[in-house]
C-alpha positions as CSV (number, residue, x, y, z in Angstrom):
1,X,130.7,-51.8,-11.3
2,X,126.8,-50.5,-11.2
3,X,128.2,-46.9,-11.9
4,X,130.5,-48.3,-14.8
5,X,127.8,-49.9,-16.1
6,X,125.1,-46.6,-15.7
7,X,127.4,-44.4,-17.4
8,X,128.2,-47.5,-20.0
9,X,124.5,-47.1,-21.1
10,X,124.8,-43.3,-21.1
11,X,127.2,-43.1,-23.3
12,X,125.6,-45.5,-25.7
13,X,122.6,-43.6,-26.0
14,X,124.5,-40.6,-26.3
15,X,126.4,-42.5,-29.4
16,X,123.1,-43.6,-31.2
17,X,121.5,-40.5,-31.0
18,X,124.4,-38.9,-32.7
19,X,124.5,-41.4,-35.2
20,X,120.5,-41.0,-35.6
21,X,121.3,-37.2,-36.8
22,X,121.6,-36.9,-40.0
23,X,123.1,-34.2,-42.3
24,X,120.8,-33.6,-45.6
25,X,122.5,-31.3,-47.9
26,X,120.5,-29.6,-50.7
27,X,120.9,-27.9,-53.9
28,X,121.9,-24.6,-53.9
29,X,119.3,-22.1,-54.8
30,X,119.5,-18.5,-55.3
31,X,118.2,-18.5,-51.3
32,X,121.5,-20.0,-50.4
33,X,124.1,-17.2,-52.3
34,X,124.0,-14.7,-49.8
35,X,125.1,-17.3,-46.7
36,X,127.4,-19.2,-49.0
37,X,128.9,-15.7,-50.1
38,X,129.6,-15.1,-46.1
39,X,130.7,-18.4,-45.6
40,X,133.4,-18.2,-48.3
41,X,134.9,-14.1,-46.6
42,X,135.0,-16.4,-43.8
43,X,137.2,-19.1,-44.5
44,X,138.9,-18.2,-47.9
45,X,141.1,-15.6,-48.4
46,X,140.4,-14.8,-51.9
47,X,136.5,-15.9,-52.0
48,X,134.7,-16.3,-55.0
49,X,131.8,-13.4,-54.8
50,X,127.7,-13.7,-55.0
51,X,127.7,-13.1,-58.7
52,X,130.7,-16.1,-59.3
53,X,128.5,-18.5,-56.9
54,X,125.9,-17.6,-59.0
55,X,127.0,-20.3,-61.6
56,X,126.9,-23.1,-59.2
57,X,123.3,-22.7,-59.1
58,X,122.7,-23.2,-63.4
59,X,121.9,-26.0,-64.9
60,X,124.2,-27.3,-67.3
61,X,126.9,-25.4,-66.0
62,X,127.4,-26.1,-62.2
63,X,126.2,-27.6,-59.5
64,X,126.4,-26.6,-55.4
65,X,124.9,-28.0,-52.3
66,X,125.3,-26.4,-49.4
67,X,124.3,-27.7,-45.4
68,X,122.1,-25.1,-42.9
69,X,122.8,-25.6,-39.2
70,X,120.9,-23.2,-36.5
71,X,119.4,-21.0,-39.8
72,X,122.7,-20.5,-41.2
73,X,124.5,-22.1,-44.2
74,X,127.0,-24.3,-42.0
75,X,128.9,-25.8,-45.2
76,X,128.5,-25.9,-48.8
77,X,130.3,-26.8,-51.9
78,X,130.4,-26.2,-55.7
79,X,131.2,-28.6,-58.5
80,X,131.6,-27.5,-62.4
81,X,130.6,-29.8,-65.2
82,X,131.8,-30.3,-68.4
83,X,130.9,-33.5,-70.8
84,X,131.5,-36.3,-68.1
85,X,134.1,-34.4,-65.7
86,X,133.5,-32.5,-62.7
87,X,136.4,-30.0,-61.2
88,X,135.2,-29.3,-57.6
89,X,135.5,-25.8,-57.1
90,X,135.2,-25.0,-52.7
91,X,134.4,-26.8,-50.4
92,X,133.9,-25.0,-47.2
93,X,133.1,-25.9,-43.8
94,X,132.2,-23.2,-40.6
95,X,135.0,-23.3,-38.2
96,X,132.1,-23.5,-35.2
97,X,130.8,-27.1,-37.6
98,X,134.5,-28.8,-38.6
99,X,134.8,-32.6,-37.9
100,X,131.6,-33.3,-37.3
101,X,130.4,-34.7,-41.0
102,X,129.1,-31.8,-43.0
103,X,132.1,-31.4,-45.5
104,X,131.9,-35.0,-46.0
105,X,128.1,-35.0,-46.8
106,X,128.8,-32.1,-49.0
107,X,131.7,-34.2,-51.5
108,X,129.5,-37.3,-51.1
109,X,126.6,-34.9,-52.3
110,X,128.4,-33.8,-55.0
111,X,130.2,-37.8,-56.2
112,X,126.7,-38.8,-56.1
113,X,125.3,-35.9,-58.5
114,X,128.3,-37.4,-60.4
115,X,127.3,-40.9,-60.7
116,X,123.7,-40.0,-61.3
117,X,124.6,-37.6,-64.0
118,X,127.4,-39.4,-66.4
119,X,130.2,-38.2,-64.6
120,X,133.3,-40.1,-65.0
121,X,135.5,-38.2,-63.1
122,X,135.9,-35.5,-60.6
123,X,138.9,-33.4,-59.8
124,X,140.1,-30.2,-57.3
125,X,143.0,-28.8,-56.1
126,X,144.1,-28.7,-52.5
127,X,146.5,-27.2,-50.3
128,X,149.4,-29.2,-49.8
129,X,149.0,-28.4,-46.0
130,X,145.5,-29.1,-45.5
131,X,145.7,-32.3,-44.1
132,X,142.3,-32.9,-42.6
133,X,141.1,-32.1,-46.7
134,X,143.6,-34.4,-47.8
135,X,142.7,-37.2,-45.3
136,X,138.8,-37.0,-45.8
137,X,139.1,-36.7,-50.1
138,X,141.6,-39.8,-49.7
139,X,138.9,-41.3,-47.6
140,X,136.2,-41.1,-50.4
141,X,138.3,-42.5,-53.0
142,X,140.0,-39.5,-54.2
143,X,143.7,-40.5,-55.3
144,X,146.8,-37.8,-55.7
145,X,147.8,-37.6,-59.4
146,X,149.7,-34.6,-59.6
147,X,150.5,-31.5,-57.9
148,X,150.1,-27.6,-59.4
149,X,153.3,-25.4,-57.4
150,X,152.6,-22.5,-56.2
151,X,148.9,-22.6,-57.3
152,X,147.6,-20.7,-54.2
153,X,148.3,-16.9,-53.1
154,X,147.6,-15.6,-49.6
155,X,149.7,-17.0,-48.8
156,X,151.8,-18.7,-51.6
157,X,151.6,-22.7,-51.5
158,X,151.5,-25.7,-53.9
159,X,147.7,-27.5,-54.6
160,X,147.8,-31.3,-54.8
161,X,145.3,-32.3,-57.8
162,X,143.4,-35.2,-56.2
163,X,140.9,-37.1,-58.6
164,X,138.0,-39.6,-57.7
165,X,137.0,-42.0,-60.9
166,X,133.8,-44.0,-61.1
């Protein structure tokens, strides 16, 4: 029971300094482009280049936030803005930093730019087979309203539009 209860504590500890961390994305900045830019070769395979990223850093015209972990840029995501609609552009996460908060704190990063800046809405697209996107976009109020077929190449597959309203 004494060992139970040892590694009882243990594991508590262990749990409330994980909770204790805490994930702080940032505006992008022209600092950012070149890790984002690596980060997108790695897990898209047509990624938007350096100069296209660019935009996500101009005011008035996008916005990005992006998460370092161990001096590299770990996740990061990009939102376009017109009148009082957002269309999420990426959202990427580094395989080595999946399910362990950073994508979320990116889209939560990027609804509350939205509520702070007049946004009413906020769409993307995602693969119909990305589940774990699916599952965390549902998760922060994002709803399924329509579906684009055969929206992605490389390889060919239909995007579900999912939406998130104020």
């Amino acid at each position: 029971m004494i060992l139970f209860r040892e590694f009882s504590v243990i594991d508590k500890v262990v749990d409330m300094e994980e909770k204790r961390k805490r994930i702080y994305p940032e505006r992008l900045a022209e600092r950012h482009l070149d890790g984002v830019a690596q980060l997108e070769r790695l897990c898209f395979s047509q990624p938007w280049s350096r100069n296209s990223l660019e935009l996500l850093t101009r005011e008035g015209i996008g916005v990005g936030v992006a998460c370092s972990c161990d001096g590299q840029i770990c996740a990061y995501g990009g939102m376009m803005c017109a009148v009082d609609e957002g269309q999420i552009t990426n959202i990427a996460t580094h395989p080595d930093y999946r399910r362990r908060g950073y994508g979320r704190a990116v889209v939560e990063a990027l609804i509350k730019y939205a509520k702070n800046n007049g946004l009413d809405s906020i769409s993307l697209e995602v693969r119909e087979s990305n589940r774990a996107a699916i599952d965390l976009y549902a998760s922060l109020g994002f709803k399924v309203e329509g579906k684009r077929k055969d929206f992605y190449t490389k390889p060919v597959e239909s995007a579900l539009i999912m939406i998130w309203r104020r």
